[in-house]
N, C-alpha and C positions, 0 to 999 in steps of 0.2 A: 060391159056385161049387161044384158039386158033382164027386163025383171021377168021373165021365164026362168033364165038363169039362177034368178037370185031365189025364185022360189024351189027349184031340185033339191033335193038332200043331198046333203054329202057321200058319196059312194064312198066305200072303205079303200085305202089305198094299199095294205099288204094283208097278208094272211091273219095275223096279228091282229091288225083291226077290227077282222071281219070276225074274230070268238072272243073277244076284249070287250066288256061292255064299261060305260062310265060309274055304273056300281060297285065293279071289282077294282074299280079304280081309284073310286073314293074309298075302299075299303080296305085297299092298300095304303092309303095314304096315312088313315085311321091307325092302320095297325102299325105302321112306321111312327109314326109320332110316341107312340109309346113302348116300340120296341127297347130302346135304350135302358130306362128305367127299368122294365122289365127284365132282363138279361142282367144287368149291374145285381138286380136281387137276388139272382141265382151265380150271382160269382164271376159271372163275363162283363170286363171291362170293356163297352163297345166302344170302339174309337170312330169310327162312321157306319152310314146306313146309306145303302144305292136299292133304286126300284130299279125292276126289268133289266136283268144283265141279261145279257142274250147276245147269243153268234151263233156258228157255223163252225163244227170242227170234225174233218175226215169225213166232208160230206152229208154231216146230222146237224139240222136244228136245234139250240138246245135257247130253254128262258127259263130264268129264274126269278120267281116276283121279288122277293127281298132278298138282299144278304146283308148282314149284320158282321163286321171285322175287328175284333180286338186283335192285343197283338198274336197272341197263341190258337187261338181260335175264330172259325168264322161260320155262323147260325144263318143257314141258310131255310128261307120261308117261303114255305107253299100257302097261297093265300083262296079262300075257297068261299063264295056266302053259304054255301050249303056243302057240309064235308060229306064225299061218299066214299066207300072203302074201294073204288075203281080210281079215283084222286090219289089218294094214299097207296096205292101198287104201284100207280105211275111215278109219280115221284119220288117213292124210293126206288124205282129202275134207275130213273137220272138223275137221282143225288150223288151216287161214286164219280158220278162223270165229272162231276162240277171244275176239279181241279185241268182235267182237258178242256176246259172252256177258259178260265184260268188260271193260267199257269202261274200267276204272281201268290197265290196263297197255298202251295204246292210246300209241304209240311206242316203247315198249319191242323189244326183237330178242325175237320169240318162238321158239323153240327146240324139237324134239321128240325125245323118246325113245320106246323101246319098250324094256320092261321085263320079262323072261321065262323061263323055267326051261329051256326045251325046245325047241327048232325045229330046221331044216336049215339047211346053207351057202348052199341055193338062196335064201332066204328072208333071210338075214341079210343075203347080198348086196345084194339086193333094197333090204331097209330102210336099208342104209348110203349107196348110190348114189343113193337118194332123199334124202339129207341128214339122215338119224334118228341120235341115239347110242342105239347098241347096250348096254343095260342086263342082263347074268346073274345071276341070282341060282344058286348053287350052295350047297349046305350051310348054313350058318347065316351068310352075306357076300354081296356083289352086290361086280362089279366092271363095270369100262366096256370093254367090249372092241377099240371101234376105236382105231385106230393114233392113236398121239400128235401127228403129225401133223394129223391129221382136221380138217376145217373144217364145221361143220354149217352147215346150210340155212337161211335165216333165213325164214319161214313168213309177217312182216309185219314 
């Protein structure tokens, strides 16, 4: 390798790459570390936590940042630094789908989140009245912000 070489940047090598920044990355990370706890406090016993599931089913792309697996349920998270209510349309277009992707949590109560730094009232509204847990990550914690109450949406 010569040092021309060594000074190029790294071209991104799939699609993924090329709209994935290392922000959203650490920011999933963030929010994975304290998904467990979180979820336990509202009654889901999470048994594990996978970033980025992602395939190919009947010809569609599908990625999902988080999903969180107990045994009855599984909370899957949309992770966003900036939540905007075009995030929030699209992912709950591809949240029914999750179980075509798969197939192993297929009866399970599939669950959704949005996980994010920054948005408006307009917008969290929005994702709450749609049956989303509200996921913030501030400072170096993430907490769940809807009311204790709260009954989310079960997606399948």
């Amino acid at each position: 390798m010569t040092t021309h070489e060594l000074a190029q940047p790294r071209k991104p090598q799939t699609l993924a790459e090329l709209f994935s920044s290392p922000w959203e990355e650490l920011l999933e990370s963030l929010v994975d570390g304290d998904l467990v706890p979180l979820l336990k406090g509202r009654g889901i016993a999470v048994e594990s936590t996978h970033q980025r599931h992602k395939g190919r089913r009947n010809g569609e792309y599908l990625e999902f940042d988080l999903v969180a697996v107990s045994e009855l349920a599984v909370v899957v998270v949309e992770v966003r630094p900036t939540l905007r209510s075009e995030d929030v349309t699209e992912f709950l277009s591809r949240l029914p789908r999750f179980t075509d992707l798969a197939h192993v949590y297929q009866g399970r109560r599939i669950l959704g989140a949005v996980a994010y730094v920054k948005s408006d009232t307009a917008v969290t509204t929005y994702a709450e009245r749609r049956g989303l847990f509200l996921i913030r990550a501030t400072g170096g914690s993430t907490s769940i912000l809807n009311a204790e109450d709260f009954e989310p949406r079960a997606f399948a």
